[in-house]
MDTraj code that builds the backbone (N, CA, C; nanometers):
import mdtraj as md
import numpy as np

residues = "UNK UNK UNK UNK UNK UNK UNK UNK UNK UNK UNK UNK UNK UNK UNK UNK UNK UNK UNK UNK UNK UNK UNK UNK UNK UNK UNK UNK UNK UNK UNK UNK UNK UNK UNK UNK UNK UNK UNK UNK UNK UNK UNK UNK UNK UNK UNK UNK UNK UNK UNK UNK UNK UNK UNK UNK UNK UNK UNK UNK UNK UNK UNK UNK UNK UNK UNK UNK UNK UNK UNK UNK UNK UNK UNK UNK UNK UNK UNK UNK UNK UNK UNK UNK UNK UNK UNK UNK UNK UNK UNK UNK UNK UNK UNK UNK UNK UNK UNK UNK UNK UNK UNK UNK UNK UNK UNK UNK UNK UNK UNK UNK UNK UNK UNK UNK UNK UNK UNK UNK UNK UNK UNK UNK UNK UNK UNK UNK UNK UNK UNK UNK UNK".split()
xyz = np.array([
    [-2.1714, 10.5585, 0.4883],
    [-2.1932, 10.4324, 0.5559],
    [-2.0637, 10.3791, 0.6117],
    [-2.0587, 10.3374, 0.7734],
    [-1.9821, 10.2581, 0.7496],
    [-1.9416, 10.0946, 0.7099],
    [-1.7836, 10.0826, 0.7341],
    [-1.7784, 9.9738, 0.6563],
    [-1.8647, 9.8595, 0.6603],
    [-1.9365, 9.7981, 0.8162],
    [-1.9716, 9.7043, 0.8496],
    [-2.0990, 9.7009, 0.8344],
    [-2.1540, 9.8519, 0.7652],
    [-2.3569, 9.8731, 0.7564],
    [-2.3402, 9.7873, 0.5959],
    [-2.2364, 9.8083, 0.5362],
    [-2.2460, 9.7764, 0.3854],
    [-2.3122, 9.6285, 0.3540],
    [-2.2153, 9.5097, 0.4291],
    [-2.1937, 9.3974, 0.3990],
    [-2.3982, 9.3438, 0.4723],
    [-2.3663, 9.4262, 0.5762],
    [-2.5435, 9.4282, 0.6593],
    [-2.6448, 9.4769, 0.5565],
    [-2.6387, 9.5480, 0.4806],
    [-2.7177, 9.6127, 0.3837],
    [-2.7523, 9.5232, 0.2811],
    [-2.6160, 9.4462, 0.2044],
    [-2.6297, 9.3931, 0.1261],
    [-2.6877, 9.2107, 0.1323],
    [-2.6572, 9.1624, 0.2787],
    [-2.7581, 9.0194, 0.3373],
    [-2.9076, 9.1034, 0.3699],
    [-2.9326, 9.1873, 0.4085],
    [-3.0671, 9.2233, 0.4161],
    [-3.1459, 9.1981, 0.2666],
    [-3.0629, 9.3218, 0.1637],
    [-3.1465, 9.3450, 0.0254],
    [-3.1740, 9.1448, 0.0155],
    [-3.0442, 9.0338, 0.0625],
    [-3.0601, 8.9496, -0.0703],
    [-3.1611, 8.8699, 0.0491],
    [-3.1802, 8.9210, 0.1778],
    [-3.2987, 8.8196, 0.2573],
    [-3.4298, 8.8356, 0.1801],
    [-3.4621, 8.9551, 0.1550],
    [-3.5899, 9.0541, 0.0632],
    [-3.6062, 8.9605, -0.0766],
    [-3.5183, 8.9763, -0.1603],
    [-3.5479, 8.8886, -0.2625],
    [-3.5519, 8.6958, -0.2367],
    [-3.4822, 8.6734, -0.1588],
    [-3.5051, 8.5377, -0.1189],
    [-3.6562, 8.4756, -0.0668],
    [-3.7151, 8.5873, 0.0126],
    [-3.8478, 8.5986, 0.0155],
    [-3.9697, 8.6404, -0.0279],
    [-3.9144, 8.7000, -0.1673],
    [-4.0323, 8.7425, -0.2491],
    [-3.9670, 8.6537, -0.4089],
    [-3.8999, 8.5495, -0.3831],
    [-3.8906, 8.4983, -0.5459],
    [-3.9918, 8.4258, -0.5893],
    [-4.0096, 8.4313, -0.7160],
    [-4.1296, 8.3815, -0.8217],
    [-4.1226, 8.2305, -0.7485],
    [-4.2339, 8.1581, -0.8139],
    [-4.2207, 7.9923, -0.7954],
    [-4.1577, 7.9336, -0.8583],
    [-4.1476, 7.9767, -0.9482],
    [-4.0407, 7.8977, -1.0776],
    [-3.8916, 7.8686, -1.0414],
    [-3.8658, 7.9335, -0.9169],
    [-3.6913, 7.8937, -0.8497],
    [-3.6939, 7.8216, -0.7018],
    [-3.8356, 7.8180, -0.7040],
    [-3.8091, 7.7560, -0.5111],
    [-3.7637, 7.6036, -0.5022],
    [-3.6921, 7.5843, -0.4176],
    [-3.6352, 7.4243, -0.3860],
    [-3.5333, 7.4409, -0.4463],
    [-3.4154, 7.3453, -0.4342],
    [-3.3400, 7.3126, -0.5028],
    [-3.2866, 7.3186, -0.6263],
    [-3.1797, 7.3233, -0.6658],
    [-3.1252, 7.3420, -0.8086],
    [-3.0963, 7.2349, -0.8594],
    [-3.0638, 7.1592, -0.7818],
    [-2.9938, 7.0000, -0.8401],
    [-3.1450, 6.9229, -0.9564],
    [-3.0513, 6.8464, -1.0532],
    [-3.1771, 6.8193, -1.1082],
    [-3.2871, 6.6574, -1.0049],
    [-3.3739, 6.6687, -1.0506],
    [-3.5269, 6.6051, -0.9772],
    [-3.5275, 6.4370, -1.0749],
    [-3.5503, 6.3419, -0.9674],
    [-3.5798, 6.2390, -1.0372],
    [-3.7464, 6.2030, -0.9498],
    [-3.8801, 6.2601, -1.0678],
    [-3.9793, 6.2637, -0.9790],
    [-4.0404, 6.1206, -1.0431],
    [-4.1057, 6.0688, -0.9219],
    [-4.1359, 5.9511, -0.9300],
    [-4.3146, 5.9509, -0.9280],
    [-4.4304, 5.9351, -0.9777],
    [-4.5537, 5.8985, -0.9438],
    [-4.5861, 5.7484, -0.9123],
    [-4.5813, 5.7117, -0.8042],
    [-4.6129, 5.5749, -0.7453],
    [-4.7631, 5.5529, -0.7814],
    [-4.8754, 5.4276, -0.8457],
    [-4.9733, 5.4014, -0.8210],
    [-5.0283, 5.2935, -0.8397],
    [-5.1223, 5.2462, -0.8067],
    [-5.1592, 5.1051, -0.8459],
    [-5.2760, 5.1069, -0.9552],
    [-5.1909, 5.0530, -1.0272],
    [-5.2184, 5.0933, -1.2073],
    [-5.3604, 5.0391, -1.2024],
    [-5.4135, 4.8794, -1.1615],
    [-5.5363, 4.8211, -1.1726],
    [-5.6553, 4.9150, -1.1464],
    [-5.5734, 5.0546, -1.0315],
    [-5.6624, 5.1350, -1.0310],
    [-5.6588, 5.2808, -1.0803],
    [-5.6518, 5.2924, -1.1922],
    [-5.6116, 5.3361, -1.2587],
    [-5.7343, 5.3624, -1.3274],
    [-5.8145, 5.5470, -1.3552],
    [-5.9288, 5.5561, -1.4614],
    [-5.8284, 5.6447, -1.5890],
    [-5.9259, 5.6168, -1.6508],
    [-5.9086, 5.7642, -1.8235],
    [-5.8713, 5.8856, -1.8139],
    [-5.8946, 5.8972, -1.7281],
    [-5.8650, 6.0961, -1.6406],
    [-5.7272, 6.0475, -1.6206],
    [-5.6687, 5.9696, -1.5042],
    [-5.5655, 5.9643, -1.5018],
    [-5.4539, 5.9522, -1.6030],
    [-5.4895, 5.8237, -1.6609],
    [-5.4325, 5.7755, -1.7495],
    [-5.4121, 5.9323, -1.8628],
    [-5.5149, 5.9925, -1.9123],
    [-5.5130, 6.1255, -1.9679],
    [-5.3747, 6.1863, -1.8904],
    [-5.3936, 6.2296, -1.8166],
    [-5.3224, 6.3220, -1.6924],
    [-5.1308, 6.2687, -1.7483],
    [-5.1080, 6.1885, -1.7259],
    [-4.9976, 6.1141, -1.7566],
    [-4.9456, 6.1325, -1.8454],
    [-4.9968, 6.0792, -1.9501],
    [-4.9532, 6.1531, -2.1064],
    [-4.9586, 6.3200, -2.1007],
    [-5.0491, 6.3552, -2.0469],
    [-4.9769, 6.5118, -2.1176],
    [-4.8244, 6.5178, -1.9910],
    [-4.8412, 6.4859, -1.8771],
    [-4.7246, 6.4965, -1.7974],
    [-4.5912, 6.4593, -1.8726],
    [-4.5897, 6.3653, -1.9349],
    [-4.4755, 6.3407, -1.9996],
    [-4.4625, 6.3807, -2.1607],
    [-4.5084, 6.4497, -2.2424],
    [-4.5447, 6.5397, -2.2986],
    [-4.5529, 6.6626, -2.2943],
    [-4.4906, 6.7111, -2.4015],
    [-4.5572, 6.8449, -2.4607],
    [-4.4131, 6.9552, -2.3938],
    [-4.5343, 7.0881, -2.3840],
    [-4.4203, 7.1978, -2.2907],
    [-4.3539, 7.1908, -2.1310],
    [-4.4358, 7.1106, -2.0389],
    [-4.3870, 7.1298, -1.9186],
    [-4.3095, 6.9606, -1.9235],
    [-4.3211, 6.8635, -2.0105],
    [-4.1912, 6.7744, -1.9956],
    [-4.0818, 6.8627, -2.0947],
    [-4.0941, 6.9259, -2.1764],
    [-3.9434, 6.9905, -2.2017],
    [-3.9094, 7.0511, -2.1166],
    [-4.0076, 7.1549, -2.0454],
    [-3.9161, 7.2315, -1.9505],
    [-3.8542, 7.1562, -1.8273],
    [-3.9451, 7.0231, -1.7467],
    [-3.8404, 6.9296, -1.6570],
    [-3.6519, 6.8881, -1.7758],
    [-3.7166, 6.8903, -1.8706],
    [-3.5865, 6.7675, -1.9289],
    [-3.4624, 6.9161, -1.9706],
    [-3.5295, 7.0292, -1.9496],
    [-3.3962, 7.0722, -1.9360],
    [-3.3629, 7.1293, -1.8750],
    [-3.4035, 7.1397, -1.7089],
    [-3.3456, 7.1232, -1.6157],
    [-3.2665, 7.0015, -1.5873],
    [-3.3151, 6.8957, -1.6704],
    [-3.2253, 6.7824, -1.6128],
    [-3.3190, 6.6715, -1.5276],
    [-3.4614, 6.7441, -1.5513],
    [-3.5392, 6.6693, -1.4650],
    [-3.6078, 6.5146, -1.5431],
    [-3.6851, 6.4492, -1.4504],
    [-3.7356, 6.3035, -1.5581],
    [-3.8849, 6.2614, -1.4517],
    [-3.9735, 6.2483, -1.4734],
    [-4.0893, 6.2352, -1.4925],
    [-4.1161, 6.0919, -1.5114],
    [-4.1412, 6.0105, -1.4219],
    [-4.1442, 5.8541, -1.4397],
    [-4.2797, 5.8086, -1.3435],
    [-4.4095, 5.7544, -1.3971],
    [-4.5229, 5.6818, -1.3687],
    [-4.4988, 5.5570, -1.3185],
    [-4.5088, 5.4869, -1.2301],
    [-4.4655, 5.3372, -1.1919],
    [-4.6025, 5.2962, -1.0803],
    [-4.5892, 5.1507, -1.1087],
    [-4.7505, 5.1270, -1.0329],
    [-4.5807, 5.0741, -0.9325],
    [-4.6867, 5.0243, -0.8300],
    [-4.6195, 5.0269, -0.6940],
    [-4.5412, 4.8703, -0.6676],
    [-4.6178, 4.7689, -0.7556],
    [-4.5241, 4.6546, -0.7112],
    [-4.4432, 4.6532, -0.8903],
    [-4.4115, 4.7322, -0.9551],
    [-4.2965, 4.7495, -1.0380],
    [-4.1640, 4.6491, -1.0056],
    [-4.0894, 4.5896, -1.0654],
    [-3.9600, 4.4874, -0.9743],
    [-3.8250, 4.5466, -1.1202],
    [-3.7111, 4.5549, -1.0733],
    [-3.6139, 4.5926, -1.1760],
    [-3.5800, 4.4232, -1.2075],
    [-3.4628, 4.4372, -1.2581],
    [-3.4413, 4.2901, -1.3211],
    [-3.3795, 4.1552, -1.2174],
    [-3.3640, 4.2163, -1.0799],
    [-3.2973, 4.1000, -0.9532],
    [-3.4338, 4.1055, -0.9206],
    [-3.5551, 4.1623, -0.9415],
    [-3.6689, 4.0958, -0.8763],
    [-3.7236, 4.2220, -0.7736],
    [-3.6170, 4.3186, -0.7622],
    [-3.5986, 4.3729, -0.6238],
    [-3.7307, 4.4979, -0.6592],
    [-3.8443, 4.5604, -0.5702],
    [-3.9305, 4.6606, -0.6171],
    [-3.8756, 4.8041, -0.6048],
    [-3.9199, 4.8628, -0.7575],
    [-3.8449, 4.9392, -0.7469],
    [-3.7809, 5.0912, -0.6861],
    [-3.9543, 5.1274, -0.6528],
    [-3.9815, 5.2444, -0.4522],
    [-3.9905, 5.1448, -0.4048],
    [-3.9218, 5.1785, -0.2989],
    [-3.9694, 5.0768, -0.1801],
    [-4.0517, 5.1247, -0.1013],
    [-4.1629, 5.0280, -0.0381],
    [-4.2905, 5.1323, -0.0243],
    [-4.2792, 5.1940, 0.1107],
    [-4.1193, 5.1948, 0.1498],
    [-4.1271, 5.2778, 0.2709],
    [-4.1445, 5.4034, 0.2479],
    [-4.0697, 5.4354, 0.0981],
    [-4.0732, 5.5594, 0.0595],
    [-4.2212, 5.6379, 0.0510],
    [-4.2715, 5.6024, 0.0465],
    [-4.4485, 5.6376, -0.0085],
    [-4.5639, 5.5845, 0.1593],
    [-4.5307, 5.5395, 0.2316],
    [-4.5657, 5.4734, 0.3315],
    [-4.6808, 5.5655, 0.3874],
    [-4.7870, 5.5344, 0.4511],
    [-4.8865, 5.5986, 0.4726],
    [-4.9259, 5.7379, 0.3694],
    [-4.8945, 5.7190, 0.2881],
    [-4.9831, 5.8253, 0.1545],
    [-5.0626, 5.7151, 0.0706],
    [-5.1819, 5.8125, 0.0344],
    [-5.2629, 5.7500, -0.0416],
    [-5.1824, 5.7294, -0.1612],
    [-5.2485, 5.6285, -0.2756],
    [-5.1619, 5.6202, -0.4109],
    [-5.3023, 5.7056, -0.4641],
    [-5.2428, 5.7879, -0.5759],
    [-5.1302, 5.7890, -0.6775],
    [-5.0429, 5.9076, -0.5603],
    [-4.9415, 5.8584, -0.5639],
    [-4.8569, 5.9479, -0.4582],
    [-4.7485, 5.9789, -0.5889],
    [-4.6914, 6.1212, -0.5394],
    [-4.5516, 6.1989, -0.5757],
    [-4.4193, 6.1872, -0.5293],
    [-4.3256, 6.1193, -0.5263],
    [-4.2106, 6.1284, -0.4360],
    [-4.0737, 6.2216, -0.5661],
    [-4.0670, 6.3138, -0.4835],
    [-3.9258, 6.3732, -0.5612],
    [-3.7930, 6.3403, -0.5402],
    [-3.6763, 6.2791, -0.6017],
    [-3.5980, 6.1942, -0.5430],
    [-3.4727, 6.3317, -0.5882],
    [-3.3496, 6.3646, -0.5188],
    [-3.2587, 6.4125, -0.6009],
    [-3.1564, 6.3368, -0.7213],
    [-3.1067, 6.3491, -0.8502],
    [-3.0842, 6.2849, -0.9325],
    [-2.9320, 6.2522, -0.8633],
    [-2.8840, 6.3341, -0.8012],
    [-2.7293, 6.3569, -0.7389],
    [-2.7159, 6.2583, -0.6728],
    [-2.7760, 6.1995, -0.5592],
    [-2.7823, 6.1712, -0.4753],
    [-2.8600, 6.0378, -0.4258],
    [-3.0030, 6.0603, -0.5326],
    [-3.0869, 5.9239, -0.4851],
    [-3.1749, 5.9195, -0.3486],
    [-3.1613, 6.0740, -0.2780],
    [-3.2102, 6.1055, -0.1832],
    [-3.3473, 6.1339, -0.2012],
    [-3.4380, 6.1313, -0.0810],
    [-3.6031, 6.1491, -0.1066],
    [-3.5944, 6.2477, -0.0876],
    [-3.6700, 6.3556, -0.1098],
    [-3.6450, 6.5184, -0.0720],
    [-3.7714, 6.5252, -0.0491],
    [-3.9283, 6.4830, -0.0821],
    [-4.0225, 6.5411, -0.0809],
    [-4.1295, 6.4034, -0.1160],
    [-4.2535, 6.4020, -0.0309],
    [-4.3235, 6.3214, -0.1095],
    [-4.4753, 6.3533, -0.0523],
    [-4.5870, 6.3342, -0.1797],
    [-4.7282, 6.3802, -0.1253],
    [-4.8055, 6.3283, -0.1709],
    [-4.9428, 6.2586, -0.1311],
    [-5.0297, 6.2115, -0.2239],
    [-5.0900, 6.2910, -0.3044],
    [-5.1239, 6.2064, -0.4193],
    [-5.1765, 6.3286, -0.5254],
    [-5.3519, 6.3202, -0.5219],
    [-5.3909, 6.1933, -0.4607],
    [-5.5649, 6.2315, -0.4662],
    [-5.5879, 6.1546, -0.5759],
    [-5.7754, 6.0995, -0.5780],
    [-5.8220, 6.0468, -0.6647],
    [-5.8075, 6.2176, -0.8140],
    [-5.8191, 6.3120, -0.7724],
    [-5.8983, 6.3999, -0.8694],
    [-5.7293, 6.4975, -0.9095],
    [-5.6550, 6.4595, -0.9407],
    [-5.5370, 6.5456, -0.9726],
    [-5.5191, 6.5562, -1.1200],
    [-5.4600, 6.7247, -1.1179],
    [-5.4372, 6.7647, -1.2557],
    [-5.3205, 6.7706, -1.3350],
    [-5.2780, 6.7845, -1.4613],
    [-5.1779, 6.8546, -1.4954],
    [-5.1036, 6.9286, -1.4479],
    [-5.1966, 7.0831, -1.4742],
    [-5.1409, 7.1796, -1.3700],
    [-5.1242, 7.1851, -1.2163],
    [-5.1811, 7.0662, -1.1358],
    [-5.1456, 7.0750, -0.9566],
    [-5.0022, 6.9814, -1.0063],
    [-4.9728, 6.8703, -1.0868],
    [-4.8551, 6.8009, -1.0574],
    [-4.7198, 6.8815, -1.0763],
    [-4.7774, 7.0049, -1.2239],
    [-4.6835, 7.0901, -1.2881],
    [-4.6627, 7.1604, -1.1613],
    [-4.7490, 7.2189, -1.1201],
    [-4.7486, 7.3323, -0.9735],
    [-4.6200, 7.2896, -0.8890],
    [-4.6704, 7.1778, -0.8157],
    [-4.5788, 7.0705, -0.7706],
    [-4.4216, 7.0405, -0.7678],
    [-4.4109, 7.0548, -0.9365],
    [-4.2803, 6.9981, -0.9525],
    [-4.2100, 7.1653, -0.9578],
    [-4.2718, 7.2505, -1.0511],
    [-4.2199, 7.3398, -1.0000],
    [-4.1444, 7.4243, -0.8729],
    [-4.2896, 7.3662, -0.7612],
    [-4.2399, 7.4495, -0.5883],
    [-4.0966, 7.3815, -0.5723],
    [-4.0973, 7.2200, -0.6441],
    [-3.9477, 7.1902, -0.5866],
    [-3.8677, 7.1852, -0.6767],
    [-3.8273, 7.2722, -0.8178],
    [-3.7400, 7.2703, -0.8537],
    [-3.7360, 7.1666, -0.9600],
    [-3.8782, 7.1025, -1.0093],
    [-3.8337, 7.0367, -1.1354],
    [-3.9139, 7.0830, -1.2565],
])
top = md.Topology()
chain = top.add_chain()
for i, resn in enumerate(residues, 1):
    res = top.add_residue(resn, chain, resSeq=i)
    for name in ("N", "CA", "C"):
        top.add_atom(name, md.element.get_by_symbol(name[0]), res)
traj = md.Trajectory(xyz[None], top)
């Protein structure tokens, strides 16, 4: 080979694996500050179910050691100046219960989707996974 097929050889092999990696690595590395926006009044048992195991069990250990955090908030939430705490530009035309993934680094929005009256465990786990939490 020559010298210049090598370095070509070796961005090809790593294009190949970049496009066939598992789900468990896609998105970002930085850790995830994921947010579920909803309006709690509307709020059923399924959900409410749904929540607790989210922050629970095996797939909140596996966010928390990535570094990730898993936080439920109804939508007019206020911190202690009063101020709310998504601002609902962030979430803006999505239905609630909406997903927004924030980076922890940064405070940046990276991603956001409604989740639907009928969402599961495993679609939010799915979810946080595609991006890395």
């Amino acid at each position: 080979m020559r010298p210049i097929t090598k370095p070509l050889a070796a961005l090809a092999l790593l294009a190949l694996i970049v496009q066939f990696r598992p789900d468990g690595i896609q998105g970002s590395t930085d850790a995830k500050h994921i947010v579920i926006v909803e309006e709690s009044s509307e709020r059923n048992a399924t959900q409410a179910a749904v929540y607790v195991q989210l922050q629970q069990g095996t797939e909140a250990e596996r966010r928390k050691a990535k570094g990730c955090v898993l936080e439920v908030i109804d939508r007019d939430d206020t911190d202690e100046g009063g101020n709310v705490v998504i601002p609902p530009a962030d979430y803006e035309g999505l239905g609630l219960p909406a997903i927004l993934f924030y980076s922890k680094k940064n405070g940046k929005l990276l991603y956001k989707q409604s989740l639907g009256k009928e969402f599961t465990v495993e679609s939010v786990s799915k979810l946080c996974k595609g991006h890395g939490a």
